[in-house]
PANULO-190537 format. One record per residue (C-alpha): residue in one letter; x, y, z negated. Coordinates in steps of 0.25 Angstrom, whole numbers, plus 5000, padded with zeros to 4 digits. Each point is the difference from the previous one (the first is absolute). Example, Ala and Ser with C-alpha at 12.3 -4.5 7.8 and 13.67 -1.06 7.14 Angstrom:
residues 2
<r><type>A</type><east>5049</east><north>4982</north><up>4969</up></r>
<r><type>S</type><east>5006</east><north>5014</north><up>5002</up></r>
END
This chain:
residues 298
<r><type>X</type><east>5091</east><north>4966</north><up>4910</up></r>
<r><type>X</type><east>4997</east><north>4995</north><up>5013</up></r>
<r><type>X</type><east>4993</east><north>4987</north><up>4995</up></r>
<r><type>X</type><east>4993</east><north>5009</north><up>4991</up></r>
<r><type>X</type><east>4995</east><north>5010</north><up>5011</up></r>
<r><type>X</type><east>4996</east><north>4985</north><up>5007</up></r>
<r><type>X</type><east>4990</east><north>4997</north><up>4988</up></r>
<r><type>X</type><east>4994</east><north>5013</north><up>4997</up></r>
<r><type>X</type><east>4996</east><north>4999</north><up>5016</up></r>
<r><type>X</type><east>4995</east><north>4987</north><up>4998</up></r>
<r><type>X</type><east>4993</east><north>5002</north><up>4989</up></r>
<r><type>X</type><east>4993</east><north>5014</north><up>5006</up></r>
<r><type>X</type><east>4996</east><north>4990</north><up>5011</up></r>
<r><type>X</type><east>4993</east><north>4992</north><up>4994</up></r>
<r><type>X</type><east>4995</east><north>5009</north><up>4988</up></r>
<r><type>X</type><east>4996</east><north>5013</north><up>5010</up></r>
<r><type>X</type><east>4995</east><north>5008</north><up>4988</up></r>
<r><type>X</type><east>5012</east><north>5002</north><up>4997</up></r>
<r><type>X</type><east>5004</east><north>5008</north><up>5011</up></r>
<r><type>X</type><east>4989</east><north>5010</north><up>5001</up></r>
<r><type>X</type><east>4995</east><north>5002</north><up>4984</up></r>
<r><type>X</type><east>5013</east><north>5007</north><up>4998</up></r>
<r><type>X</type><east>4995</east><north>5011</north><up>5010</up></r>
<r><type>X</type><east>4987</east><north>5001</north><up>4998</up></r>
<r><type>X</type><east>4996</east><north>5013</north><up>4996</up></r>
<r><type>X</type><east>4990</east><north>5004</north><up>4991</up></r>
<r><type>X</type><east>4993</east><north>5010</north><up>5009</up></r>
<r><type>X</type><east>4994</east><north>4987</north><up>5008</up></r>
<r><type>X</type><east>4994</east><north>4996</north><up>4987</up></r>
<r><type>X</type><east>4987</east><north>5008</north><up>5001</up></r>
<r><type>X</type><east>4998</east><north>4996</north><up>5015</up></r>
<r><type>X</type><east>5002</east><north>4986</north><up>4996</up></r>
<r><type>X</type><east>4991</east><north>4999</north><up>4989</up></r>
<r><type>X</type><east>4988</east><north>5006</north><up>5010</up></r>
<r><type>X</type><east>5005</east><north>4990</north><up>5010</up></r>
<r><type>X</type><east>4997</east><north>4989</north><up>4991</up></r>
<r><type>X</type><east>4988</east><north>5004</north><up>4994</up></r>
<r><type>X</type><east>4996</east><north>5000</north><up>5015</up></r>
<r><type>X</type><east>5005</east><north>4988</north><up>5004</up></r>
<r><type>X</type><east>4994</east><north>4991</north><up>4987</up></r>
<r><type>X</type><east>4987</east><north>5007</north><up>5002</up></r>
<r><type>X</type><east>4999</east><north>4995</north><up>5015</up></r>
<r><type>X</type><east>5006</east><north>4984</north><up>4996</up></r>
<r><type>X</type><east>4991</east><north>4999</north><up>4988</up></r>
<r><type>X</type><east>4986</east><north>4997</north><up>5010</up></r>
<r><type>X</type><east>5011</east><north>4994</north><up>5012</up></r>
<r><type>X</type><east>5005</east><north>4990</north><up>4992</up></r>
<r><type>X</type><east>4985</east><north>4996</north><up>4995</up></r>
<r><type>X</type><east>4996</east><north>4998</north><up>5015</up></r>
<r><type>X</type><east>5013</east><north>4993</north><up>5003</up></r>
<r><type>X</type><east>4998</east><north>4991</north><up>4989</up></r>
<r><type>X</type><east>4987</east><north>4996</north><up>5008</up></r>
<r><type>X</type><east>5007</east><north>4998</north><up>5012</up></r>
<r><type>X</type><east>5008</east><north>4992</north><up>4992</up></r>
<r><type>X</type><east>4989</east><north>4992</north><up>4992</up></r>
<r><type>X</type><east>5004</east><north>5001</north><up>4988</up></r>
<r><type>X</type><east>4994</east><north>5008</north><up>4987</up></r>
<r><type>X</type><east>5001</east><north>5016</north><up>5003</up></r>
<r><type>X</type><east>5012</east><north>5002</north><up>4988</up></r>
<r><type>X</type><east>5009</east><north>4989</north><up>5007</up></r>
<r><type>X</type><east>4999</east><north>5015</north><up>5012</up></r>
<r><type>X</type><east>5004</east><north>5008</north><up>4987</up></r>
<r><type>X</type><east>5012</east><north>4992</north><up>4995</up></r>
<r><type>X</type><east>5007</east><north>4998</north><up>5013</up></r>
<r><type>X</type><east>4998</east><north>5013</north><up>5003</up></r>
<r><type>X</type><east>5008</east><north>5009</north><up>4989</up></r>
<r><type>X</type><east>5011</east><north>4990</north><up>4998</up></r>
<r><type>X</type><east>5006</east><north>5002</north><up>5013</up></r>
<r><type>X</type><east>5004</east><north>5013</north><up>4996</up></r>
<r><type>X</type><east>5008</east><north>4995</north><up>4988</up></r>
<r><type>X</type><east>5007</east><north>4992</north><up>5006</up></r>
<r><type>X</type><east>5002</east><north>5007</north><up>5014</up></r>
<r><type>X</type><east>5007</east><north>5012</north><up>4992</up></r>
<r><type>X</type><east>5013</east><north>4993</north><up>4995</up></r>
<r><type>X</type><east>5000</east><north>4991</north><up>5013</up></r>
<r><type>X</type><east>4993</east><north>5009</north><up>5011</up></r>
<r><type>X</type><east>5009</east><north>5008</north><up>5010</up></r>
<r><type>X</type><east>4987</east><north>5006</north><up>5010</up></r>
<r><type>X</type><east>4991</east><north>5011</north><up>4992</up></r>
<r><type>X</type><east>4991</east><north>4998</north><up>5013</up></r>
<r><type>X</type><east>4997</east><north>4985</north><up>4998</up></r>
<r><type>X</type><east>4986</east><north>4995</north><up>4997</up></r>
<r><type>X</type><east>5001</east><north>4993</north><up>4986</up></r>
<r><type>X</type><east>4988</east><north>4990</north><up>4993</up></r>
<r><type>X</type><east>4991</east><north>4992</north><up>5009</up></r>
<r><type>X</type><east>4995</east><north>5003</north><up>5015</up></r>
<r><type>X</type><east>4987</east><north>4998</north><up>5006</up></r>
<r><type>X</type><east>5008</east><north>4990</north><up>5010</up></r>
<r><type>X</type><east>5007</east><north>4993</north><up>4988</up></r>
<r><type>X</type><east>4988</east><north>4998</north><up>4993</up></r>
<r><type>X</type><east>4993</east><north>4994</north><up>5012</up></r>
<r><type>X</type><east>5012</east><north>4991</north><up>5003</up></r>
<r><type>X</type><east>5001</east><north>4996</north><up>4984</up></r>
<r><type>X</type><east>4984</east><north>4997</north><up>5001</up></r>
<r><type>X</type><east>5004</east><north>4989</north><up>5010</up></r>
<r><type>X</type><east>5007</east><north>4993</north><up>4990</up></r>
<r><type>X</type><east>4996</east><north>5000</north><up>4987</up></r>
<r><type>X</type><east>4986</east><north>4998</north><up>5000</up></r>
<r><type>X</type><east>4996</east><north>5011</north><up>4989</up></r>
<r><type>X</type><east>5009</east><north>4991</north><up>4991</up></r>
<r><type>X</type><east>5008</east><north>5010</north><up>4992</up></r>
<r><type>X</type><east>5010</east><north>4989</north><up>4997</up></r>
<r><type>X</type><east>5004</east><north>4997</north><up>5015</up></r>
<r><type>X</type><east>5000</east><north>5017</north><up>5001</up></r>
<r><type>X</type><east>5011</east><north>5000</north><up>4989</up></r>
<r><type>X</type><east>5008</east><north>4988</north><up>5007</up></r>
<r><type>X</type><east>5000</east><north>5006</north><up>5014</up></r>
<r><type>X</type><east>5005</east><north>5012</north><up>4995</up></r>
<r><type>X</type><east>5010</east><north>4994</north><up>4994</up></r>
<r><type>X</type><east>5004</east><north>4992</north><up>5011</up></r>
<r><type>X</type><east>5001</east><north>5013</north><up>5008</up></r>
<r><type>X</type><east>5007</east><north>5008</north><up>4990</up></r>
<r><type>X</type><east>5010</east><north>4988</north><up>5001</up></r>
<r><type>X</type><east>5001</east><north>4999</north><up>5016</up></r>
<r><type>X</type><east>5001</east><north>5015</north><up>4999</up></r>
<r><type>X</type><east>5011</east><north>5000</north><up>4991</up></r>
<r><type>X</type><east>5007</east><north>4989</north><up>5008</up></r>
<r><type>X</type><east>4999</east><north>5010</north><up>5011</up></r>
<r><type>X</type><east>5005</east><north>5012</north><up>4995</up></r>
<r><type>X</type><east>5013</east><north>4994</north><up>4994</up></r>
<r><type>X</type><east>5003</east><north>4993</north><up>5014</up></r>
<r><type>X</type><east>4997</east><north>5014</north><up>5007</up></r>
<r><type>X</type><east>4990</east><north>4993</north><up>5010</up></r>
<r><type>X</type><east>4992</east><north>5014</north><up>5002</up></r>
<r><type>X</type><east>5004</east><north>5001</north><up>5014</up></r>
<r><type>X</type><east>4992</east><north>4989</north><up>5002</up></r>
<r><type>X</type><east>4989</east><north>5010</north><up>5000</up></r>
<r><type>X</type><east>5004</east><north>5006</north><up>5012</up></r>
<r><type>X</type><east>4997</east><north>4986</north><up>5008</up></r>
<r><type>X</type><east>4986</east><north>5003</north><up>4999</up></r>
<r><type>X</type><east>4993</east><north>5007</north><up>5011</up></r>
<r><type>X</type><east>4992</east><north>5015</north><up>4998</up></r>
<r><type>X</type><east>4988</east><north>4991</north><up>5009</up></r>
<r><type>X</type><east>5001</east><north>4990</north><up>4989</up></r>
<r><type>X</type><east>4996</east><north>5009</north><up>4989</up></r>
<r><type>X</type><east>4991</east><north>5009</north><up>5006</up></r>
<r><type>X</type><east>4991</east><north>4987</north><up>5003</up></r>
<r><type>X</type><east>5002</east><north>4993</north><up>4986</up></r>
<r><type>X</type><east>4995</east><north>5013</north><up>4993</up></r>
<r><type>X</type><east>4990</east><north>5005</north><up>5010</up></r>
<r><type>X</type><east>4995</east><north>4986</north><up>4997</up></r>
<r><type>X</type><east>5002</east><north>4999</north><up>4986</up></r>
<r><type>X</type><east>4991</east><north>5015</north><up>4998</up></r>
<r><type>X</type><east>4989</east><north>4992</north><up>5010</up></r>
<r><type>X</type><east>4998</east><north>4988</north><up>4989</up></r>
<r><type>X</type><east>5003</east><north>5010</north><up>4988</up></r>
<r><type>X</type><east>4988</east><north>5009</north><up>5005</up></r>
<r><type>X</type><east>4990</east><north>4990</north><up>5002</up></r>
<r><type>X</type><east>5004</east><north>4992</north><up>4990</up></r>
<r><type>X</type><east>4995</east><north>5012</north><up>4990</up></r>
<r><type>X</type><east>4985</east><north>5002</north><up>5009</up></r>
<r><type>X</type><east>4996</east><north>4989</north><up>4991</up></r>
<r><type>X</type><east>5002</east><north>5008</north><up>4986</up></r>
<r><type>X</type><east>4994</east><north>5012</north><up>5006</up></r>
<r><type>X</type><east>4987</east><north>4992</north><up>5004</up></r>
<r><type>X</type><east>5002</east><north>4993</north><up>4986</up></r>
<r><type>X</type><east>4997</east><north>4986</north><up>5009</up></r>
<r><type>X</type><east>5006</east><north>4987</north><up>4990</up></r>
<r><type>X</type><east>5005</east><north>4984</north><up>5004</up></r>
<r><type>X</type><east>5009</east><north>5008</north><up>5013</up></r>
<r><type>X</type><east>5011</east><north>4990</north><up>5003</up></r>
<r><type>X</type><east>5013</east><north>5006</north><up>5002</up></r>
<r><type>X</type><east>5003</east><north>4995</north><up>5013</up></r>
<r><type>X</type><east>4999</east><north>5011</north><up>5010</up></r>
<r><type>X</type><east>4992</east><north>4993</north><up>5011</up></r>
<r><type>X</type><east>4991</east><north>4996</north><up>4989</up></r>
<r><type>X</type><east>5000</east><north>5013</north><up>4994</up></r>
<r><type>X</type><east>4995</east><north>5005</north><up>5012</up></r>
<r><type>X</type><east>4989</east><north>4991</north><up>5003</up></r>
<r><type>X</type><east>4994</east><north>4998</north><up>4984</up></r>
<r><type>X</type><east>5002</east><north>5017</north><up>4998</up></r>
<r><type>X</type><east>4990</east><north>5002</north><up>5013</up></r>
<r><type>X</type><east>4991</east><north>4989</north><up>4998</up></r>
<r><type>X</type><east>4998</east><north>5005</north><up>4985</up></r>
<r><type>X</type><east>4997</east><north>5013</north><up>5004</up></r>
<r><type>X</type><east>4985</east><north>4999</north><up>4996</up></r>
<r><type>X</type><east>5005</east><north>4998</north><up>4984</up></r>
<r><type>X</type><east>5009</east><north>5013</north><up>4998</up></r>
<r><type>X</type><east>4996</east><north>5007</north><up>4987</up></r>
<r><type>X</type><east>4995</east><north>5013</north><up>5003</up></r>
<r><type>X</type><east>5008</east><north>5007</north><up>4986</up></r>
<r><type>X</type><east>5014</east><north>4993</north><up>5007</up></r>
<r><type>X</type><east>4998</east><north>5006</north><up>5015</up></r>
<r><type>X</type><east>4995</east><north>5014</north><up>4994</up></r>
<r><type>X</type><east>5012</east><north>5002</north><up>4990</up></r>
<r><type>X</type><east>5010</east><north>4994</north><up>5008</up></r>
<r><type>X</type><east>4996</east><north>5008</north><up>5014</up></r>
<r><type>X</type><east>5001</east><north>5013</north><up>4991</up></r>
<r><type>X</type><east>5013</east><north>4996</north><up>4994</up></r>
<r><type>X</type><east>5005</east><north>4998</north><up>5015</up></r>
<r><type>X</type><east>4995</east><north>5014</north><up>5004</up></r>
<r><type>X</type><east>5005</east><north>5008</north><up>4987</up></r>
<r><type>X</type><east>5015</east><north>4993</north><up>5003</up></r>
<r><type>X</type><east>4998</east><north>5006</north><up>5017</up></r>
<r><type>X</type><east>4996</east><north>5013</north><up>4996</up></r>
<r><type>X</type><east>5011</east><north>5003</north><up>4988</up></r>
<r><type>X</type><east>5011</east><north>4995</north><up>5012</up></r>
<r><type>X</type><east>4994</east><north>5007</north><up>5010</up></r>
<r><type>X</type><east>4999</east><north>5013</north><up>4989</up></r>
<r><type>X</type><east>5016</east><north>4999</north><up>4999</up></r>
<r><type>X</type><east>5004</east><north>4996</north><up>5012</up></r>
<r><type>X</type><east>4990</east><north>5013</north><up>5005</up></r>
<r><type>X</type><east>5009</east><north>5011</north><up>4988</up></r>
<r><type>X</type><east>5008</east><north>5010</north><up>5007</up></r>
<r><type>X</type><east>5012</east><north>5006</north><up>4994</up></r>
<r><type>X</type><east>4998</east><north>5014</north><up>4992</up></r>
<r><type>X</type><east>5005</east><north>5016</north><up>5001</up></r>
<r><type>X</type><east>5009</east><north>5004</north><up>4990</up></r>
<r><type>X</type><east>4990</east><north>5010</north><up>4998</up></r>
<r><type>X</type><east>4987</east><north>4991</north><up>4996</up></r>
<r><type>X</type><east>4993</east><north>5002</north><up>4989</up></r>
<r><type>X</type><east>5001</east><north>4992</north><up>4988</up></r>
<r><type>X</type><east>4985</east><north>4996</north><up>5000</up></r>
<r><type>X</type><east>5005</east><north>4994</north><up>5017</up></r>
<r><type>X</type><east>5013</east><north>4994</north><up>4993</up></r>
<r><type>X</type><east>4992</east><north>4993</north><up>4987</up></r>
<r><type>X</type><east>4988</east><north>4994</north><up>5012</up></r>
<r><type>X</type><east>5011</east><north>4993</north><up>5009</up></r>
<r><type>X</type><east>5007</east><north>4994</north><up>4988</up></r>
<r><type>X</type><east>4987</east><north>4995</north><up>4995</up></r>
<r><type>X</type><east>4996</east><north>4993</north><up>5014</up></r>
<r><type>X</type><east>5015</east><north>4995</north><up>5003</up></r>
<r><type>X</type><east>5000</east><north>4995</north><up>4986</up></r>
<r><type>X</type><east>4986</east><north>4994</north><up>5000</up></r>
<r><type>X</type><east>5002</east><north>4993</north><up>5014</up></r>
<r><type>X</type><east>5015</east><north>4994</north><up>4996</up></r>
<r><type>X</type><east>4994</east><north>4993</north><up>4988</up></r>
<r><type>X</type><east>4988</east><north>4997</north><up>5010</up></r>
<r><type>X</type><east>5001</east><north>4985</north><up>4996</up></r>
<r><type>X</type><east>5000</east><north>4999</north><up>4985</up></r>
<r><type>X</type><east>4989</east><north>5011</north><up>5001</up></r>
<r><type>X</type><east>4991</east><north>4991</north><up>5007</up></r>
<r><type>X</type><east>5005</east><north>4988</north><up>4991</up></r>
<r><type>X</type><east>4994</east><north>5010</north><up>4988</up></r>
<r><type>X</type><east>4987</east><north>5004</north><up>5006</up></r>
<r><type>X</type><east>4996</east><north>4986</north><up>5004</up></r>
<r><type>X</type><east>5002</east><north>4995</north><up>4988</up></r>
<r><type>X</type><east>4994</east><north>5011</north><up>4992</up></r>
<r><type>X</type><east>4986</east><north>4998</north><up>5011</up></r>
<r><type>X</type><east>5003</east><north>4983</north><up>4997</up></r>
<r><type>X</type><east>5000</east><north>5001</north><up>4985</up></r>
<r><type>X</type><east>4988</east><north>5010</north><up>4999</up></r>
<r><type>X</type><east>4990</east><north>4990</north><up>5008</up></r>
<r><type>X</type><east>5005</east><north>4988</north><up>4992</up></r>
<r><type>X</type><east>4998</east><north>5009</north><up>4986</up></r>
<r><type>X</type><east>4986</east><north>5004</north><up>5004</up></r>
<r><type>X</type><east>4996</east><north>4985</north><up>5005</up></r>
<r><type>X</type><east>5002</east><north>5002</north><up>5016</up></r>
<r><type>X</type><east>5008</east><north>4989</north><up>5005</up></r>
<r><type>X</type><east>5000</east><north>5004</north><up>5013</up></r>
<r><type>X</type><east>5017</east><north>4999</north><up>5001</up></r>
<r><type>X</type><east>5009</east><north>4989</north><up>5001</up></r>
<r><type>X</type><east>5011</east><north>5003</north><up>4990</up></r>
<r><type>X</type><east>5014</east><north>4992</north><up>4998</up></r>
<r><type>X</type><east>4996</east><north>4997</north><up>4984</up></r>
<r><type>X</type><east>5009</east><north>5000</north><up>4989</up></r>
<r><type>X</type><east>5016</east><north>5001</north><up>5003</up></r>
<r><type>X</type><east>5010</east><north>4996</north><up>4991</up></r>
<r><type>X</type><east>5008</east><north>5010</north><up>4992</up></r>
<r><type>X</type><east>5012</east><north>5003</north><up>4997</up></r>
<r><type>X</type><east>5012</east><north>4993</north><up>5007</up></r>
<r><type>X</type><east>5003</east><north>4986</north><up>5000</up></r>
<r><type>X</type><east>5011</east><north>4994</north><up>4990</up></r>
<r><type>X</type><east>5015</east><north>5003</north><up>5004</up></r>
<r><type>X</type><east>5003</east><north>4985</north><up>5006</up></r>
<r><type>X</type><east>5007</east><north>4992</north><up>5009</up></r>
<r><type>X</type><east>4990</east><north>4996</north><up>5011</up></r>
<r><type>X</type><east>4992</east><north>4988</north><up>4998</up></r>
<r><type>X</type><east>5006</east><north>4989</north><up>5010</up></r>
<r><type>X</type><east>4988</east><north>4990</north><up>4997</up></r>
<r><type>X</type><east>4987</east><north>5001</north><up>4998</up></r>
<r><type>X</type><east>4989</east><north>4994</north><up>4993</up></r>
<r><type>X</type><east>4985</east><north>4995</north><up>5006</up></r>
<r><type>X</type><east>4989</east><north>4999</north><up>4993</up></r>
<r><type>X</type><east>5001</east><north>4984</north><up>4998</up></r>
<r><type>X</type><east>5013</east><north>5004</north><up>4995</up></r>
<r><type>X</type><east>5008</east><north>4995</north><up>5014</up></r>
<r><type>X</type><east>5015</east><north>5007</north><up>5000</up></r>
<r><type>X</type><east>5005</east><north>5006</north><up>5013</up></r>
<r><type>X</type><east>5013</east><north>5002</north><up>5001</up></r>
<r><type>X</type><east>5008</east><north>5012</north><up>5006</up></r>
<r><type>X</type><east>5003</east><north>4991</north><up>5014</up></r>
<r><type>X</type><east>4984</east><north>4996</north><up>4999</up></r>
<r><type>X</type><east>4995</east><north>5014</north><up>4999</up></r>
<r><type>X</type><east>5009</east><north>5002</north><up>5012</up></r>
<r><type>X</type><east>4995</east><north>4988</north><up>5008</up></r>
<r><type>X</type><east>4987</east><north>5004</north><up>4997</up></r>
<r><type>X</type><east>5002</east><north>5016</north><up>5003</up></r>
<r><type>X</type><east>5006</east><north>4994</north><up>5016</up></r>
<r><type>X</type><east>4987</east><north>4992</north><up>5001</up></r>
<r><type>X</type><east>4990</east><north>5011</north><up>4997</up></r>
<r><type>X</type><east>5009</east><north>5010</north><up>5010</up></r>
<r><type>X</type><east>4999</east><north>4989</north><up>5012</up></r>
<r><type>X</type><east>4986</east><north>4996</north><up>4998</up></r>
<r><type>X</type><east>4997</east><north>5017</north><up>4999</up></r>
<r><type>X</type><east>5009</east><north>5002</north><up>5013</up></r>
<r><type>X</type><east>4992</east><north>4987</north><up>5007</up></r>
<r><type>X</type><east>4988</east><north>5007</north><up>4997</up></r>
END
C-alpha cells in the first residue's frame, strides 16, 4: 500500500493535472472560457510583433504561442506563469539565429533540453543567486532596444541593421526616407492603444443601483480596451488592405504568410544551403555561437 501511495505521488508530481482536474468545478467553466477568449485575442498581434523581434516570419510568433498552453496544462504547476514567447526571449533568440527558422527550432530544442536537465536535478534554487539589480537592468535594457528597434517599422525606413549602435545611427540618418502612409498609421495605432488603456485604467467601479443602460457602456469600454491589441491588429489591416485594393501602396505590408501548421516532425538537425552544402546539428550550433559573439562585439 504504501509503495502504492509512493507512485501515485510520484506520478501526481510529475503529471500535475492530475491533482487539480478532479476538483475542478464546472462553475469556473464560463469565467475560463471569457479568460481565454481574452487572452488569445491579446497574443494573436503579440506573438506577430515578437516574431519580428525575433526575425523570423510572423506565423513562426503564432505557432510558439498557442503550444505552450498544451503542454504547460498537463506539466504546469503556476496558473500565473507567462506561457509563449516574450518580448526579452525574442530579442535574445534574434541574437542567434539570424532569421533562420532552422537554428530557431534547434535552439529551442537545446533549451527545452537544458531546461529539462534542470528541472529533474531540482537546480531552481539557482535562481535565487541572481540579484533583483541584475534583472531590473537586463530588462530596462532589453525594453530600451525592443522600443527603438520597432521606430524603424513605424517610420517604414528599410536595409536597418540589427545591431543596436547601428540601429541607432542608420534609423536617424534615414529620417529623410520615411514613408508618410507608415508614420501616419502607425502614430495613430500608438495613440488608439494609449487612449483604450488610459480608458480602463480611468473606469470606476458601479452602484448596485446603475441603470442597465450605465451597466451595458462600462462593459463595452472594458471589453473594447482588454482586446485593445487585436482591435488595432483588425483595423490596420482592414485601413492596409483598402489602400492596396484601390492601387495606393502607401504601406509596408508583411506579404503572404504560410498557412496552416507545419508538419508534425522531429526537428531538422541539418540543414540544406542553396548549393546544396549540409550543416550539421554541432554546425548549426557552431555557427549560432559565432553570429551571438560577433552581435555582442558589436
Amino acid at each position: 500500500m504504501e509503495a502504492q501511495n509512493r507512485w501515485v505521488s510520484t506520478l501526481r508530481s510529475c503529471f500535475p493535472i492530475l491533482t487539480w482536474l478532479p476538483g475542478y468545478n464546472l462553475t469556473w467553466l464560463k469565467m475560463d472560457v471569457i479568460a481565454g477568449l481574452t487572452v488569445g485575442l491579446t497574443a494573436v498581434p503579440q506573438a506577430l510583433a515578437y516574431a519580428e523581434v525575433a526575425g523570423l516570419p510572423v506565423q513562426f510568433g503564432l505557432y510558439s504561442a498557442f503550444m505552450g498552453g498544451f503542454i504547460y496544462c498537463i506539466f504546469g504547476t503556476s496558473k500565473d506563469i507567462t506561457l509563449g514567447p516574450t518580448a526579452i526571449m525574442s530579442l535574445l533568440c534574434s541574437s542567434f539565429i539570424g532569421g533562420d527558422p532552422v537554428f530557431a527550432v534547434v535552439l529551442t530544442l537545446l533549451c527545452g533540453i537544458i531546461q529539462t536537465a534542470m528541472a529533474l536535478l531540482r537546480l531552481g534554487f539557482l535562481l535565487d543567486f541572481i540579484s533583483y539589480p541584475v534583472i531590473k537592468g537586463f530588462t530596462c535594457a532589453a525594453a530600451v532596444t525592443i522600443g527603438f528597434g520597432q521606430v524603424k517599422n513605424i517610420l517604414g525606413l528599410k536595409e536597418i541593421p540589427q545591431q543596436f549602435f547601428l540601429q541607432v545611427y542608420y534609423t536617424f540618418h534615414k529620417i529623410p526616407e520615411a514613408r508618410v502612409g507608415d508614420v501616419v498609421l502607425g502614430l495613430s495605432c500608438l495613440l488608439f492603444l494609449l487612449m483604450l488603456t488610459f480608458m480602463k485604467k480611468s473606469l470606476s467601479s458601479i452602484d448596485d443601483d446603475a441603470s442597465f443602460l450605465v451597466r451595458s457602456a462600462r462593459g463595452l469600454v472594458w471589453s473594447l480596451a482588454t482586446v485593445r491589441n487585436a482591435l488595432v491588429v483588425i483595423a490596420a489591416t482592414a485601413v492596409a488592405y483598402s489602400a492596396e485594393v484601390t492601387g495606393n501602396h502607401i504601406f509596408t505590408l508583411t506579404g503572404k504568410t504560410a498557412r496552416g501548421l507545419p508538419p508534425f516532425q522531429a526537428p531538422p538537425l541539418s540543414e540544406t544551403t542553396a548549393n546544396g552544402t549540409m550543416i550539421s546539428f554541432s554546425e548549426i550550433a557552431k555557427v549560432s555561437t559565432r553570429m551571438w559573439f560577433q552581435h555582442s562585439e558589436v
